[in-house]
DOMAR-747129 format. One record per residue (C-alpha): residue number from 0; residue in one letter; x, y, z. Coordinates in nm, 3 decimals, padded with zeros to 5 digits, always signed. Example, Ala and Ser with C-alpha at 12.3 -4.5 7.8 and 13.67 -1.06 7.14 Angstrom:
DOMAR-747129
0/A/+01.230/-00.450/+00.780 $
1/S/+01.367/-00.106/+00.714 $
This chain:
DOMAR-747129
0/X/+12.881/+11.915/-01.073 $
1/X/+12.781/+12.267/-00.891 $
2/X/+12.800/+12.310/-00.525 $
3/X/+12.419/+12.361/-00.527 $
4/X/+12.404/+12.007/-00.691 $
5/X/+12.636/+11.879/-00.399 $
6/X/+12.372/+11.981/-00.144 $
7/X/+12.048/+11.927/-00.259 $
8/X/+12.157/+11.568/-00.346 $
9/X/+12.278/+11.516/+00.033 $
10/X/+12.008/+11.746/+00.217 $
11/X/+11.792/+11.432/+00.298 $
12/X/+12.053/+11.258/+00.491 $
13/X/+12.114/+11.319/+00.873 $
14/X/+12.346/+11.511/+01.027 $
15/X/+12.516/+11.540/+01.366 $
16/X/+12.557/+11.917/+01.489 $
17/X/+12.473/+11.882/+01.838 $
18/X/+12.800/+11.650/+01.909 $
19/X/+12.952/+11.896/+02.184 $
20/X/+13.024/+11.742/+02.530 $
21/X/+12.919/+11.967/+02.864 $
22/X/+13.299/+12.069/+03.027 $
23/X/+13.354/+11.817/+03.344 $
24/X/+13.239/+11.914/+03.706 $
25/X/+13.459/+12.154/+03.827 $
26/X/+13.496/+12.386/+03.577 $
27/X/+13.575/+12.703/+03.731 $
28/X/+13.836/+12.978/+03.674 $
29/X/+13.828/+13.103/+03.318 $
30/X/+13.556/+13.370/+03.327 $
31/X/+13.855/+13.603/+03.102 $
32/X/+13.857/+13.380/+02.905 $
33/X/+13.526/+13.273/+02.752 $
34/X/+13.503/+13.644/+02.756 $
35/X/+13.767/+13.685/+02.501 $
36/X/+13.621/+13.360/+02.299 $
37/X/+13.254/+13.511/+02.302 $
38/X/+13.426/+13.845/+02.165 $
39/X/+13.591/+13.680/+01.890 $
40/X/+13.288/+13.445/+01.849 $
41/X/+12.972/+13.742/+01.838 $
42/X/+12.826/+13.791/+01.550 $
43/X/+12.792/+14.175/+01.582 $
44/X/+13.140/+14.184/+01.658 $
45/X/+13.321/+14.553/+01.557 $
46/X/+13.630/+14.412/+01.337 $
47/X/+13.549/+14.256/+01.046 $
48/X/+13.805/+13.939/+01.072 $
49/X/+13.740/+13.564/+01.048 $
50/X/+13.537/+13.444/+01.399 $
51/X/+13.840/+13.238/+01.438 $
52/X/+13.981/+13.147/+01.819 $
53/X/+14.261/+12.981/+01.863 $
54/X/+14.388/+12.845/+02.215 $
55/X/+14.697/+12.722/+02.281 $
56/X/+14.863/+12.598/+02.611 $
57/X/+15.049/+12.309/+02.757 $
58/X/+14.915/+11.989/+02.784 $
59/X/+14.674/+11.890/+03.085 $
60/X/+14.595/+12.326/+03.116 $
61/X/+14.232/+12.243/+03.005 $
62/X/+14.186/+12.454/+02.628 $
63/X/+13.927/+12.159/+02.553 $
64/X/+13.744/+12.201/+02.827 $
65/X/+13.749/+12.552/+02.743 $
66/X/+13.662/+12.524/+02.423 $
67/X/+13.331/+12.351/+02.487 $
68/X/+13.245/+12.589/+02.743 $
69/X/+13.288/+12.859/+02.488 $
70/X/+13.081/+12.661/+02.249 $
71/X/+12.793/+12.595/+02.510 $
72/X/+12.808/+12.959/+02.618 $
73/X/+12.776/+13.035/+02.234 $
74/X/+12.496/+12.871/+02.174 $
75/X/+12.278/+13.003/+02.457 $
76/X/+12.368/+13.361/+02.272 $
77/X/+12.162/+13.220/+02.010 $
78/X/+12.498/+13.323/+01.751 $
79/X/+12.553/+12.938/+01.636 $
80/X/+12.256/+12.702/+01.534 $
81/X/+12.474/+12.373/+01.548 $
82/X/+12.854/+12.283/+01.604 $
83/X/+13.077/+12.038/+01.425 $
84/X/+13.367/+11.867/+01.652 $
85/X/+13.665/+11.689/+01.503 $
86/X/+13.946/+11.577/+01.709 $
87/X/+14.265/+11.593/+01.545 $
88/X/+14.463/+11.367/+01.757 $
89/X/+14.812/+11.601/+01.672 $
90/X/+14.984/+11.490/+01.971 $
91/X/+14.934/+11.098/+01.896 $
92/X/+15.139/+10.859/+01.734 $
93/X/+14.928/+10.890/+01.405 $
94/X/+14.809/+11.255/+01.375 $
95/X/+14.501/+11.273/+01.172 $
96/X/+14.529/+11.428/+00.820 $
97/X/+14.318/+11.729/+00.722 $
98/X/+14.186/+11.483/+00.446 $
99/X/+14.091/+11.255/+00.731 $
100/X/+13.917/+11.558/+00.928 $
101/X/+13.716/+11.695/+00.622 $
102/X/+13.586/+11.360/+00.552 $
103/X/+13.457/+11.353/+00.935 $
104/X/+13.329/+11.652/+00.894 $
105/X/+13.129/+11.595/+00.566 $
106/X/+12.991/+11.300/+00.696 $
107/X/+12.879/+11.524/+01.032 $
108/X/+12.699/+11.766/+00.792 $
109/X/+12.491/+11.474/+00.623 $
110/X/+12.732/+11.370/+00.348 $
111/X/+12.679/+10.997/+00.282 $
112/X/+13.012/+10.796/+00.263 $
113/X/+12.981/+10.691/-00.091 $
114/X/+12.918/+11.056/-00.235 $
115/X/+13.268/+11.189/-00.037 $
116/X/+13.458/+11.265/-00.324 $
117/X/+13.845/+11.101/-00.291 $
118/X/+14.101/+11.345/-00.140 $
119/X/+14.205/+11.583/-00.281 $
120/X/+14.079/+11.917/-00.387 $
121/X/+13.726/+11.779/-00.391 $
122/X/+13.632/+11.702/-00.037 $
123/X/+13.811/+12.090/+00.040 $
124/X/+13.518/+12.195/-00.212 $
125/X/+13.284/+12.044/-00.106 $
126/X/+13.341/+12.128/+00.244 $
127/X/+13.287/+12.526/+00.149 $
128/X/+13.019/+12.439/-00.071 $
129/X/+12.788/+12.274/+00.261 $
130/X/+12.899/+12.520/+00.460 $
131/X/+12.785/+12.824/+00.208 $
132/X/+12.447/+12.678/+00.136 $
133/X/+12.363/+12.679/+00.482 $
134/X/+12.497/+12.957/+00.539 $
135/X/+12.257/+13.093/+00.249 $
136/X/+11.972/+12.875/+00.460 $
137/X/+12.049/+13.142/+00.811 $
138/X/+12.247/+12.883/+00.969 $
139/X/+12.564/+12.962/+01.116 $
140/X/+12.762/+12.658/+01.274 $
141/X/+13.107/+12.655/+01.513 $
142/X/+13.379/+12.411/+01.362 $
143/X/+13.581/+12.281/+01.678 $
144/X/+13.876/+12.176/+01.607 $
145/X/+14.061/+12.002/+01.940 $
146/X/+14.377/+11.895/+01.935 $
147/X/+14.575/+12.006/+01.642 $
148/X/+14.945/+12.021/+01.637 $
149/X/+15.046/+12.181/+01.284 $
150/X/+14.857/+12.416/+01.079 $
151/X/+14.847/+12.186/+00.805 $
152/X/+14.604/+12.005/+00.978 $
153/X/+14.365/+12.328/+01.003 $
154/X/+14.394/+12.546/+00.759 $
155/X/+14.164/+12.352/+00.524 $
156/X/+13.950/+12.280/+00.763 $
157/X/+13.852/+12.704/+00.852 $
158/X/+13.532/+12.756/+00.748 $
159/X/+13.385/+13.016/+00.484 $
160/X/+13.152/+13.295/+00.536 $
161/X/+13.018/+13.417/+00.871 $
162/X/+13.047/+13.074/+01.025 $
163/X/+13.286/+13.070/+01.350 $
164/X/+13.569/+12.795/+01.503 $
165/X/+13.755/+12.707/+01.748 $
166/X/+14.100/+12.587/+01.788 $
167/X/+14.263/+12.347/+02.045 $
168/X/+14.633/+12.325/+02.061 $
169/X/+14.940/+12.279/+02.208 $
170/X/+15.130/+12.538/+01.987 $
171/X/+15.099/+12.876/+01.890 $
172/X/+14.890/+12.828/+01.573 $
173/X/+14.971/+13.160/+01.446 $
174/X/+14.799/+13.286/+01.096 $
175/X/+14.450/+13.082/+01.153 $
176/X/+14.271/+13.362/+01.385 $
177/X/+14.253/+13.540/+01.753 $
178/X/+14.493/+13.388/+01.965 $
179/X/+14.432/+13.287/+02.320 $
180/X/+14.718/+13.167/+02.583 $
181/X/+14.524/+12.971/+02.840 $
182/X/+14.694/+12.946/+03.138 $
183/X/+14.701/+12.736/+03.497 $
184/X/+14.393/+12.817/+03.705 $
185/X/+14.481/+13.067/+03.989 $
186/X/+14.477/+12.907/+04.340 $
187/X/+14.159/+12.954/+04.477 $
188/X/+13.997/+12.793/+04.164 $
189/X/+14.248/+12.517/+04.122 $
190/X/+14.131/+12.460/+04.503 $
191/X/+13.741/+12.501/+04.400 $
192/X/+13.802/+12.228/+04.144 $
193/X/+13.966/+12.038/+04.355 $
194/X/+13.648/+11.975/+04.584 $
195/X/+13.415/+12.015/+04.293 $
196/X/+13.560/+11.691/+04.140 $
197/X/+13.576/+11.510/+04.447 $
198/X/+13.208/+11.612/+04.544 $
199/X/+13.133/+11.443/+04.175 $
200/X/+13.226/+11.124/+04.339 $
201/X/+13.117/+11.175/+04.663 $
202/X/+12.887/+11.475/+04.748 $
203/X/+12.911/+11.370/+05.147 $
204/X/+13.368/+11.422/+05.101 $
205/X/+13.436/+11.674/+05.356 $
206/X/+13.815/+11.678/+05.294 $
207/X/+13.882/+12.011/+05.177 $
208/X/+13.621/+12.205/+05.370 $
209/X/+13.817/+11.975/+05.682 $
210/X/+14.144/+12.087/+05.569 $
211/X/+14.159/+12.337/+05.343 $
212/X/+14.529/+12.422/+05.411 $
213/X/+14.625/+12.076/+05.272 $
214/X/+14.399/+12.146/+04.974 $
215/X/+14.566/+12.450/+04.922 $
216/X/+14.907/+12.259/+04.922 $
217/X/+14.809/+12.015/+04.698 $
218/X/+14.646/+12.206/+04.498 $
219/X/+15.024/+12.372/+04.452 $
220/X/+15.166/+12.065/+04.404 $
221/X/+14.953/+11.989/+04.107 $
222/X/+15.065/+12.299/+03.997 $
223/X/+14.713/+12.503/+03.943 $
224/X/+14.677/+12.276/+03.642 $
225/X/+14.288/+12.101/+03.620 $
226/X/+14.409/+11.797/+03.480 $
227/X/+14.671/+11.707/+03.733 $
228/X/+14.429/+11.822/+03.995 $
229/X/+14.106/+11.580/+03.835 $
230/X/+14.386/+11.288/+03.829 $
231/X/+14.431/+11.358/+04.218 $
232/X/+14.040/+11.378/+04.234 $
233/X/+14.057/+11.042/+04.123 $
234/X/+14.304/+10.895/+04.304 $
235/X/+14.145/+11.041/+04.648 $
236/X/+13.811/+10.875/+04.535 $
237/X/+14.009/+10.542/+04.526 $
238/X/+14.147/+10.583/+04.888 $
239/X/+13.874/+10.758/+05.059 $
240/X/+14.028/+10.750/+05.397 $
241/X/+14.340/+10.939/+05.278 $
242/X/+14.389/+11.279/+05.395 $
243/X/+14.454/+11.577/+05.156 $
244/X/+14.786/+11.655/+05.336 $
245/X/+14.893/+11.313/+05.268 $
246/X/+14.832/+11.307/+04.888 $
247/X/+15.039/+11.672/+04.899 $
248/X/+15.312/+11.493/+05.089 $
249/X/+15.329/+11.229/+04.838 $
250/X/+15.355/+11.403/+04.556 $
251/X/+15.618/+11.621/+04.682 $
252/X/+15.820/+11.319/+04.882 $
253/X/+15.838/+11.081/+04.536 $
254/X/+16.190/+11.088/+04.304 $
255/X/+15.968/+11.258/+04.043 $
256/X/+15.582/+11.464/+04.098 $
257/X/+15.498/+11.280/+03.806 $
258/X/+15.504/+10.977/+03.960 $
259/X/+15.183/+11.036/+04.153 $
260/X/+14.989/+11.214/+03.885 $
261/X/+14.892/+10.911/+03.695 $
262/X/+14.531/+10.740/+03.766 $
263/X/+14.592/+10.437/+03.556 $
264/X/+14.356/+10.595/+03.278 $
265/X/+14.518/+10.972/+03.242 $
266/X/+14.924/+11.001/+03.321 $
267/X/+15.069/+11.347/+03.321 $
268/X/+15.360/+11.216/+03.195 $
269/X/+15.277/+11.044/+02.899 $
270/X/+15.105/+11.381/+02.772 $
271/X/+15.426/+11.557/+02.843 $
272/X/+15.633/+11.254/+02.685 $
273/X/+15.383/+11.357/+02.387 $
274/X/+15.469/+11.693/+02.313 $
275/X/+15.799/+11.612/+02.391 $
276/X/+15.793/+11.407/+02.107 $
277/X/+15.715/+11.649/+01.848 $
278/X/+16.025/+11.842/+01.917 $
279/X/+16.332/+11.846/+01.730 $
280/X/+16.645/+11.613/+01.884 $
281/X/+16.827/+11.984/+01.896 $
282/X/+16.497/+12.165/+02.061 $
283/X/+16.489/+11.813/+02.272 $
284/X/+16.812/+11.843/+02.390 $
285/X/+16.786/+12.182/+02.481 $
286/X/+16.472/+12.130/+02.705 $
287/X/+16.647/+11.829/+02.904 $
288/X/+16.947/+12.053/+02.974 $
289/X/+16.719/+12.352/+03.073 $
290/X/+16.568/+12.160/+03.347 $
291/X/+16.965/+12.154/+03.513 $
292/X/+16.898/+12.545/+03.563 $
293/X/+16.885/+12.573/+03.950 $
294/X/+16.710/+12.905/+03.928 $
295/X/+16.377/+12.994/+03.825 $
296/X/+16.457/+13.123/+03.502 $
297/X/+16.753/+13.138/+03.253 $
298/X/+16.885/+13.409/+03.023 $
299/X/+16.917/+13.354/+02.685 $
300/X/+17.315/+13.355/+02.679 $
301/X/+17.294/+13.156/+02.999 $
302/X/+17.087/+12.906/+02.753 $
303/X/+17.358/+12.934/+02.488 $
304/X/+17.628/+12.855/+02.739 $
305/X/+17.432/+12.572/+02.878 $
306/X/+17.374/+12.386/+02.536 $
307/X/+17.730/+12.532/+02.407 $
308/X/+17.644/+12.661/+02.074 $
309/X/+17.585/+13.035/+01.952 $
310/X/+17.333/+13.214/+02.104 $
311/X/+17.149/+13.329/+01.785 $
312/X/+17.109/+12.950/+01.727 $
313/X/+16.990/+12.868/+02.089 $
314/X/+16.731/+13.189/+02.124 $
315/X/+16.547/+13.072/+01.757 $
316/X/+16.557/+12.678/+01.968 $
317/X/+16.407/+12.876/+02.267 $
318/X/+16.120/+13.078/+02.083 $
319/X/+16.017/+12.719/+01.895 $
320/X/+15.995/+12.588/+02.246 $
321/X/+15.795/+12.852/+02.394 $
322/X/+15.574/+12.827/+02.084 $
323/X/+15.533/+12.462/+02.223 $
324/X/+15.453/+12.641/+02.565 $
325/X/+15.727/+12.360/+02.702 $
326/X/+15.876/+12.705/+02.839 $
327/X/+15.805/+13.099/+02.853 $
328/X/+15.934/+13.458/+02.824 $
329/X/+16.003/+13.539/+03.195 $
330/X/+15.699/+13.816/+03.219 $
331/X/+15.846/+14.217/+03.235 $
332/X/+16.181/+14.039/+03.161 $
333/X/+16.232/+14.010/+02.781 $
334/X/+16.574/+13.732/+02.699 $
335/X/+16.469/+13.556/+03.015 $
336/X/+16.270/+13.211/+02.981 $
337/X/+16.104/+13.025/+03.293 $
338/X/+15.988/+12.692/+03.306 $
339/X/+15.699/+12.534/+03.504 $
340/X/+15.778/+12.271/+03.808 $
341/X/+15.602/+12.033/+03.642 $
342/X/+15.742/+12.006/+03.322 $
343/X/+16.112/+12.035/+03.480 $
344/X/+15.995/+11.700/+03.652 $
């Protein structure tokens, strides 16, 4: 059977391209970049490489929500005429196969359930042969891909032709496109998001305008990062009596910060106990013993004495763990490696 076959059979049936959630209230902070994403993303781009962005960062930093923005920002350009969103689920228990995410995706472009061929090489196919007919058709579509943990899961997934994707993830991805750090939201933003997301609740909360010294502390104590900060959003809207410096002195009075940044439905820990998960016991053991480092970052001999073994050994367990973005290269300091406050907790 041809891939012109394939489509003309399924053309009739519906499809779901418009499946892209707006980012939550608050978003604020990344105009750098969505510029970078829109580069990689244009159509009349200069370089001639797959329209391929990848973002990577530690959990709870907000690459989904950036990745829809980019999408939605996309779209108003006029450069995509629908967008296909498959969440990978790398950092759960059962990470979904690419198998799993092609058949999603099939079924998203119109492919009725009893035409998906099994998996194997078939549904991979087919996959490039929908996308290329429409292509042929002037459509160009955005593959979002959120959540992926190995490039296993992608790589199949990229799609053909002048079509464009993006990438969610907490490693450095490195092969499937541009690459993107994303990093904590700089303080006045973490402290715009802050009262944007408790405005969402409440547009009458005066806290932060009323104290915006004790939004600027907790705001630090959340450590810039949006979902910590939309967790104590949450827990504020609960309590809304509390003051802003008390929710800063809590977090930074309890045994552990983490502690406080849980809202019964999203826990900073358990997304840190996730990617913590993924690691190696070695690169495990390594991270729990970095956290001992009074100081606020650690050479790599330093490392190697720490975890006593040879340093070769402990700098390729450091570079897999900043590829994890569990720590980082100490900027303008190269054999240096920081770690944030939060993940020491």
């Amino acid at each position: 059977m041809t891939a012109n076959t394939y489509v003309q059979q399924y053309a009739p049936v519906p499809t779901a391209l418009d499946a892209l959630p707006q980012p939550p209230v608050g978003f604020t902070g990344r105009e750098d970049d969505l510029a970078y994403i829109l580069g990689v993303l244009d159509p009349d781009r200069s370089d001639e490489g797959p329209a391929v962005a990848v973002l990577s960062g530690w959990g709870g930093v907000g690459k989904t929500t950036l990745a829809y923005a980019a999408g939605h920002a996309a779209q108003k350009q006029g450069w995509f005429t629908g967008v296909l969103l498959v969440d990978l689920h790398g950092y759960d228990p059962q990470a979904a196969q690419a198998e799993e995410a092609l058949e999603a995706l099939l079924r998203s472009l119109g492919v009725p359930h009893e035409h998906l061929p099994p998996p194997g090489a078939g549904r991979d196919a087919l996959y490039r042969s929908q996308l290329n007919a429409r292509q042929d058709k002037g459509e160009r579509l955005l593959v979002v891909t959120d959540n992926a943990s190995a490039i296993a899961q992608v790589q199949p997934l990229v799609p053909p032709g002048h079509h464009g994707m993006l990438v969610t993830s907490r490693h450095r991805l490195t092969g499937l496109g541009r690459m993107r750090t994303v990093n904590r939201l700089q303080p006045e933003d973490a402290v715009a998001l802050l009262e944007a997301a408790l405005k969402n609740n409440d547009p009458d909360d005066p806290r932060v305008g009323q104290d915006p010294e004790a939004a600027e502390r907790l705001a630090s104590a959340c450590g810039y990062l949006p979902l910590a900060l939309q967790i104590s959003a949450a827990l504020l809207a609960q309590d809304p009596g509390q003051p802003l410096s008390e929710r800063a002195d809590a977090l930074g009075g309890t045994e552990s910060v983490l502690d406080g940044l849980d809202d019964g439905e999203r826990s900073l820990r358990t997304m840190f106990d996730q990617s913590l998960e993924r690691l190696t016991p070695q690169e495990q053991d390594l991270f729990r013993l970095l956290a001992l480092n009074p100081g606020p970052d650690i050479s790599t001999p330093a490392a190697a004495v720490l975890a006593d073994q040879p340093q070769p050994a402990t700098e390729r367990l450091l570079a897999r763990l900043a590829a994890s973005h569990l720590i980082e290269r100490t900027p303008r300091a190269r054999g240096r490696w920081q770690m944030h406050d939060l993940l020491r907790a």
